[in-house]
N, C-alpha and C positions, 0 to 999 in steps of 0.2 A: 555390501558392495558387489559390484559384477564383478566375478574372476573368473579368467578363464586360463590355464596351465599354472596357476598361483601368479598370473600378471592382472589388473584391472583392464578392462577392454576399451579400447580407443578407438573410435572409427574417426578417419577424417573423411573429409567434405569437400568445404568450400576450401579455396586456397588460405593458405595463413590460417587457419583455424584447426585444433586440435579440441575433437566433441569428448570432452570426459564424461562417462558415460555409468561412473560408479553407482552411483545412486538413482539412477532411471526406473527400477523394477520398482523400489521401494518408493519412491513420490507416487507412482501409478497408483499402486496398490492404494497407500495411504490416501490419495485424494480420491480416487473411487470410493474407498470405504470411507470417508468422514462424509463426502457429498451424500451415500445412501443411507449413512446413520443416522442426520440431520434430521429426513424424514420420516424414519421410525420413530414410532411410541417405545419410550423407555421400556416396559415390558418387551418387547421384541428385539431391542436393539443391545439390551446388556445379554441375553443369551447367543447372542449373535457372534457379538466380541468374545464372548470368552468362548466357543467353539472354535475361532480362529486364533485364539490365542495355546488354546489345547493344540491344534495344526502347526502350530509355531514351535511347541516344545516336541512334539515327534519327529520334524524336521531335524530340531538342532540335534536332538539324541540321534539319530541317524546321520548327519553330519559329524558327529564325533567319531565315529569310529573309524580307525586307522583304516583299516582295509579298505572301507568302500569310500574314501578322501581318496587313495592312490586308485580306483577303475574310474576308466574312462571319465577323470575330474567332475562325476559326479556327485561328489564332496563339494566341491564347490559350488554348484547348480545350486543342492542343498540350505548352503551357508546362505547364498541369495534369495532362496525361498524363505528363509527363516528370518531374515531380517525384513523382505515384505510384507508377514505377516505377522510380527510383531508388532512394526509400526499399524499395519491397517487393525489390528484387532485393540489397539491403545488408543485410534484416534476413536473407532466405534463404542467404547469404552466412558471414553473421556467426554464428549457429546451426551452419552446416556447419563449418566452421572450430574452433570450441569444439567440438562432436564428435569431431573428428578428435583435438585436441590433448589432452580429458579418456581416450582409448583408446592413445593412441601409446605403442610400445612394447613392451616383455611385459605390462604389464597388462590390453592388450587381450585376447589368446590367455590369462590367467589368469581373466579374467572367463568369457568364450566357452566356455573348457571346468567351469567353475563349480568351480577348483581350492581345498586350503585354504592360508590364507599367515599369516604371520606380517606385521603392518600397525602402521607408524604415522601415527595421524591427525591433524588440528586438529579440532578440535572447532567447528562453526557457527552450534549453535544450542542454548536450553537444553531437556532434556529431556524429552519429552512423552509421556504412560501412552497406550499403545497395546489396541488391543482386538480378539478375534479372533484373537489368536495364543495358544490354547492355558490353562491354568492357571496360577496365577501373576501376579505384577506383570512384567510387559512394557513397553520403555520404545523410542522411537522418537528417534535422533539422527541431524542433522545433520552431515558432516562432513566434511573433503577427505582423501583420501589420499595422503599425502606420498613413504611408502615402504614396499616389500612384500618378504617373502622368501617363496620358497617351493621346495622341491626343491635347497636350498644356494645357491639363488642370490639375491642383494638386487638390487634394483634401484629406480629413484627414479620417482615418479607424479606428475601433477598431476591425482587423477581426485574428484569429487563423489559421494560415495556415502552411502549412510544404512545407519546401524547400527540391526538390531533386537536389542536386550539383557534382561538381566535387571535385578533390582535395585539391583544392584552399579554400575549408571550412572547411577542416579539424581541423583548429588551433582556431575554433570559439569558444566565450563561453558563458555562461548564464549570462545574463543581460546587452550584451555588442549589440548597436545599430548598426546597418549594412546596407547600401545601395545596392542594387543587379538591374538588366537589368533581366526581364526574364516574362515566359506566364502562365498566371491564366487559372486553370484551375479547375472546380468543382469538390468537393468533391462525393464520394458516402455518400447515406443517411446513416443516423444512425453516422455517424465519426465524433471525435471532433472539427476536423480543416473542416473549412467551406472551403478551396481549397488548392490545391496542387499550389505549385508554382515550377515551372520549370526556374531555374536560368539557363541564359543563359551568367553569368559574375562571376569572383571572388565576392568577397565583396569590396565593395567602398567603400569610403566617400561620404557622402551625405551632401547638404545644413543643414539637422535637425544635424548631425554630427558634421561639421564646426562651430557650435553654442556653442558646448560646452558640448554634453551628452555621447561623447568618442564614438570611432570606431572601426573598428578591431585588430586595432594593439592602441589600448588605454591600458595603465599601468593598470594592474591589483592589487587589496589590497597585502602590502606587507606579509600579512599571507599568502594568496593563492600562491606564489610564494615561499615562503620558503616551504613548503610544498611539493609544487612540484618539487620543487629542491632534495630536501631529499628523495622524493619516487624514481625520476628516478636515483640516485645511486645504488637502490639496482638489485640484477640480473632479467634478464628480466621478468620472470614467476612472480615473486614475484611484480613487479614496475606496471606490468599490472593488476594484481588481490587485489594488497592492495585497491588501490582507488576506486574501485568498491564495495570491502567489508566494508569499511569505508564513503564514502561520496555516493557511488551508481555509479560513472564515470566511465562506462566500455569501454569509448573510448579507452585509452591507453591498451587493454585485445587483446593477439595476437590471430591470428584467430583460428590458430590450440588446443591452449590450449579452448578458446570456445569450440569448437565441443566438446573437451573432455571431459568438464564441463558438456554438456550437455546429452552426451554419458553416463558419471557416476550417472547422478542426482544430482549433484551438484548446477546447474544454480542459485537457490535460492541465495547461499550465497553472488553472484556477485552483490546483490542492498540491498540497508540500509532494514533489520529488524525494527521491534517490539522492537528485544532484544538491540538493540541502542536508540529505545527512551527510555525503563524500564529505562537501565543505567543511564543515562542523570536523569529521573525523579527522581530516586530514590537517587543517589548520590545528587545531591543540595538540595533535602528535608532533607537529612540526615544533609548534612552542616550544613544547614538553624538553624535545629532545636540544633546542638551542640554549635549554637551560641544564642542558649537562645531566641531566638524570636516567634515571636506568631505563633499558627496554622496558620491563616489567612494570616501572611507575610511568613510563610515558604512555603506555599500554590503557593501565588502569585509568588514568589520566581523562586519555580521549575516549574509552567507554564511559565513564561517567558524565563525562560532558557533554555525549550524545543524547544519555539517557534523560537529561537535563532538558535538553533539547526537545526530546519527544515527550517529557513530559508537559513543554509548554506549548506546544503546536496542536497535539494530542495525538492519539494511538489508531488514524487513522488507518487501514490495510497498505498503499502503498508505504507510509512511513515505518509501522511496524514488517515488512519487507525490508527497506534497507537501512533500518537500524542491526534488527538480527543478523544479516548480513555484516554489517561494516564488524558488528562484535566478535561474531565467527573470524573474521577475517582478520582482527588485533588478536585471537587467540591464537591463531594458524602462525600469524609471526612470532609471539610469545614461545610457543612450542618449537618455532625451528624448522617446521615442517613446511614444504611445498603449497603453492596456494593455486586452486583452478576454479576460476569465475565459477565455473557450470557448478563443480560441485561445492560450493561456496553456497549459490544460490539456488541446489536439490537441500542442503541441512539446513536453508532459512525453511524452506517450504515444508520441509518437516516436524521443527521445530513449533513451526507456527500454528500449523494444522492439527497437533497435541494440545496443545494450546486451548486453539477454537479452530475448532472442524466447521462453524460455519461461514470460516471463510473462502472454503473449498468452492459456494456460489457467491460470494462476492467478486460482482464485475470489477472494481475499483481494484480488488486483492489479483485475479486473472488477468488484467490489463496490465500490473504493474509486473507480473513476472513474465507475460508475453512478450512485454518490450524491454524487458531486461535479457532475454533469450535472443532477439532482434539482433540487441546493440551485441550481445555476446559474440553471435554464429552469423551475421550478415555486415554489420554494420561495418566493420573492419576493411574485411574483404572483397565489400564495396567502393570501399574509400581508395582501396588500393588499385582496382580499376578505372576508376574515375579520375587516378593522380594522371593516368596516362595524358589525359584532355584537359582539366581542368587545374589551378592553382590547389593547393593541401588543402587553403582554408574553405573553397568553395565545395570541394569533394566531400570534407566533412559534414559540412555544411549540409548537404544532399542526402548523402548517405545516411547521417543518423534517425532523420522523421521519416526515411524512406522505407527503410530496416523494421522501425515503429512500427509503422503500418501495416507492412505484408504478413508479420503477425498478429494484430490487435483486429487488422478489419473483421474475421468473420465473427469476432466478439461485437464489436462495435456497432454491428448490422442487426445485432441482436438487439439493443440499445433505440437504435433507431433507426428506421428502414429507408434508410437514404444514404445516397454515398455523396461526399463531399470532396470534389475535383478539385477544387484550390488548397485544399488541405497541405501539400508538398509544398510549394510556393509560398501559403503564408507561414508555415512553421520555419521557412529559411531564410524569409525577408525577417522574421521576430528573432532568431536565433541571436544575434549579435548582446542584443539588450537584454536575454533572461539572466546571464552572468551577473551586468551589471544591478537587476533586479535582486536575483537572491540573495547575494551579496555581501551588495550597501544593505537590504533591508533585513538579512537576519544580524549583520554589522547594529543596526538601529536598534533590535531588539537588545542586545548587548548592554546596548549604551542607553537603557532605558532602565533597566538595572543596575548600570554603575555609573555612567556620565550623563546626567537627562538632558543637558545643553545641548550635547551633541546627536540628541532623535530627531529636531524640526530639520538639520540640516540633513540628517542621512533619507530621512525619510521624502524631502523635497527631491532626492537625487533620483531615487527607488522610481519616486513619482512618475518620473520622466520616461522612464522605461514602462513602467508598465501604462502612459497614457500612451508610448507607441505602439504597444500590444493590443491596446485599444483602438486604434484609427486603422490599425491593418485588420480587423478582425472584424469592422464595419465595412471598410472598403471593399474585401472577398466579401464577406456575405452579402451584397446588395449590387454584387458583377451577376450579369444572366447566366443562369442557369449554375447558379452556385448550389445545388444542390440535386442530384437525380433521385428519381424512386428505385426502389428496392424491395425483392421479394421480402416478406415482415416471415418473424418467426425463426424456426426450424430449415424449414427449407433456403431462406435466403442465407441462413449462415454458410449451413453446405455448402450452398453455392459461391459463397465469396469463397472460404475453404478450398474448393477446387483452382478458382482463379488465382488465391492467392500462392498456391502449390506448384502452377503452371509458370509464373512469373519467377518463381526460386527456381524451379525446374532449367526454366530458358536464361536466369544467370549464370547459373551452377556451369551451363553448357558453353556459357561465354569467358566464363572465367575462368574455367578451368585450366585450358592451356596459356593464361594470358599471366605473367610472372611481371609486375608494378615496379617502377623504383620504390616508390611508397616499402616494399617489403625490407628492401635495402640498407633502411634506415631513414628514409624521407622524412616519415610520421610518427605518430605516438598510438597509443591504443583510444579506444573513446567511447566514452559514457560512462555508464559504469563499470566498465569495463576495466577501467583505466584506474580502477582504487586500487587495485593491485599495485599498479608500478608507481603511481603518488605513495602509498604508504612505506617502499619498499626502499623511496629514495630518502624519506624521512625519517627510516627505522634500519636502516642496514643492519646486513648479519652481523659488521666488526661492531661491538659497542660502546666504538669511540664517538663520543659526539661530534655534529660537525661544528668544525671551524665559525 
């Protein structure tokens, strides 16, 4: 942690915001080091780690000693360096290690010489239309490789690699095992999958198949079929974007409403949120506790319920974000101890990046802790100057995709080299309906597992919202000049970076003397920000249940 006189260090800011700042040194470090470890070859990157890991124990040994803990707190400084370079030398570590083990083997020397094998996979993710590869529907999967033959000989894998196919993949799904004909081919450095695979077959059956752990056309749980029954009733705009705002599956998403989505600023809403794990958390902690049971099992309760959660959406980077998150956070009340968003969400990012360091470049992963940082340190004390002029709910309203953005753009300019001017507009006119979206439709998921009568109605409701997120999302994209150019690359991020700096800059200079009723007690917290005081009201310190 940052200490400076044996206190953590606190800077404030913006109005109404307290920056905790404990864990600042130690995320830096660590996501520098996982982002440069990714790219190292394991030969270089496990003597890397462990040099900074040898740095880490000279540190602490020098921070023990009484003496130099009482001069000039530079014991302290110390303590700080040693916890940055612990994590940075575990995540470099832990990267090299998963390298080695997705290559060991023959698969390695099959990849290296880019031979062709005979492969059976798991399948990790659902389908996605690929572009750029040629004529044709082209489809982009997810997948581990379990087992390979090639030149008579089999042998067993644990490697990550992504299939590029044709149409005949289309109907694939997560956790379902598939045999494929096709050529290995190595990955670029730094990338999660250690090779591309290039299917030269539909999906088969395989020997490991034939045993017994289902195939491509293997019966799926009958939740997930009701489900899906229910969505594709509804009209096509809506049957393509419910399942993507609800579980994250934008396969079934038509191409043309994409662009749009993307064209308006929307894209976000097409994969599971933060605000679907709150939900999740906060509603079974609530249960939990209206049923008279202890902290500690209301606790356990709503982690496992999450984990449940994430296990059927899947372990996307935003979702794995604020799942870690909401668990830190049943731990932090568990323990008794004080809870501060910030460093809430520096121990997810740590946590996570141990983990898997490569998601130190994941935009998906960067975007969701950018605008979890937004709603944190701006969104607040936006809302609070805006209560001056505007009603609570339209300030919110404003402030939150506003917050979003002045972090996320020079990410997003990376992504795609245009800025998108409707983007505030349409995220405030959708606002209203993504509640009712997540909802009712992770409500449907529920009830598809325990009540199946009640999915066609939940899922008709869901519908409704997300065919509005659909008409607004074509309406912006096809207004003139819904979208300007932008420097591409490096240089245009910078430069959003700078603007978006100058725009905090020149609120920071407006708000600063401007003191809201909103601070008063007008409003509540907001986003995510606001699990804090949702969990807080549902888990009090007394551990009397409520009434």
């Amino acid at each position: 942690m940052w200490v400076v006189s044996g206190q953590p260090f606190r800077a404030t800011g913006l109005p109404g915001v307290r920056w905790d700042l404990r864990l600042l040194p130690a995320v830096t470090a660590t996501w520098a080091a996982a982002w440069v470890g990714i790219a190292l070859v394991p030969a270089v990157s496990l003597p890397v780690g462990l040099s900074i890991a040898l740095a880490a124990v000279a540190c602490g040994v020098l921070a023990s000693q009484r003496g130099l803990h009482q001069a000039v707190h530079l014991g302290g400084i110390l303590l700080v360096a040693t916890l940055a370079l612990v994590c940075a030398a575990g995540a470099i570590i832990s990267g090299s290690v998963q390298q080695q083990a997705h290559t060991a083997g023959p698969i390695g020397p099959a990849i290296a010489s880019g031979q062709d094998v005979r492969a059976t996979m798991t399948v990790r993710s659902s389908p996605q239309r690929a572009s750029g590869f040629g004529t044709g529907d082209r489809y982009l999967v997810q997948a581990t490789l379990t087992e390979a033959a090639t030149a008579g000989v089999t042998f067993p894998a644990a490697t990550p690699v992504l299939i590029l196919a044709g149409k005949g993949w289309a109907s694939v799904r997560p956790g379902q095992e598939v045999g494929a004909a096709g050529k290995l081919q190595a990955s670029a450095a730094g990338s999660r999958v250690a090779a591309l695979f290039l299917a030269r077959t539909d999906p088969f059956d395989s020997p490991a198949i034939r045993s017994g752990k289902g195939g491509p056309d293997a019966t799926e749980p009958g939740w997930r079929v009701r489900w899906r029954s229910a969505v594709l009733g509804l009209p096509p705009d809506a049957a393509g974007l419910l399942p993507g705002m609800v579980t994250g599956d934008r396969s079934g998403l038509p191409p043309d409403l994409t662009a749009a989505m993307k064209t308006a600023g929307l894209t976000h809403l097409t994969a599971v949120s933060g605000a679907n794990c709150t939900m999740v958390l906060v509603a079974l902690t609530y249960l939990a506790r209206c049923c008279r049971t202890p902290r500690w099992l209301a606790a356990g309760l709503a982690a496992g319920g999450l984990a449940g959660f994430v296990g059927i959406v899947g372990p996307d980077p935003s979702v794995l974000r604020a799942a870690v998150m909401g668990w830190l956070g049943v731990f932090g009340m568990v323990a008794g101890r004080p809870r501060r968003t910030l460093c809430l969400l520096g121990g997810t990012v740590l946590v996570l990046l141990e983990q898997d360091p490569w998601l130190s470049a994941d935009a998906a992963f960067v975007l969701s802790v950018l605008a979890t940082i937004g709603l944190v340190l701006v969104a607040r004390p936006c809302s609070d100057w805006l209560c001056s002029w505007l009603p609570l709910w339209l300030a919110q309203s404003l402030a939150v995709p506003l917050a979003a953005q002045l972090l996320c753009a020079p990410v997003i300019v990376l992504l795609q080299p245009y800025v998108a001017p409707y983007a505030l507009p349409a995220n405030m006119v959708v606002s209203p309906v993504i509640g009712l979206v997540t909802i009712v439709g992770t409500f449907g998921l529920a009830c598809a597992l325990t009540v199946p009568w009640l999915v066609p109605m939940a899922a008709a409701v869901a519908g409704i919202g997300a065919s509005w997120v659909a008409i607004v999302a074509r309406f912006f994209a096809g207004l003139p000049g819904a979208s300007w150019p932008w420097p591409e690359g490096p240089p245009g991020a910078v430069l959003m970076a700078v603007v978006s700096a100058l725009l905090l800059a020149g609120f920071w200079l407006v708000t600063s003397r401007h003191e809201s009723p909103f601070l008063s007690g007008r409003g509540s917290s907001l986003g995510l920000a606001s699990l804090r005081g949702k969990l807080e009201s549902v888990m009090p310190s007394n551990p009397t249940p409520p009434r």
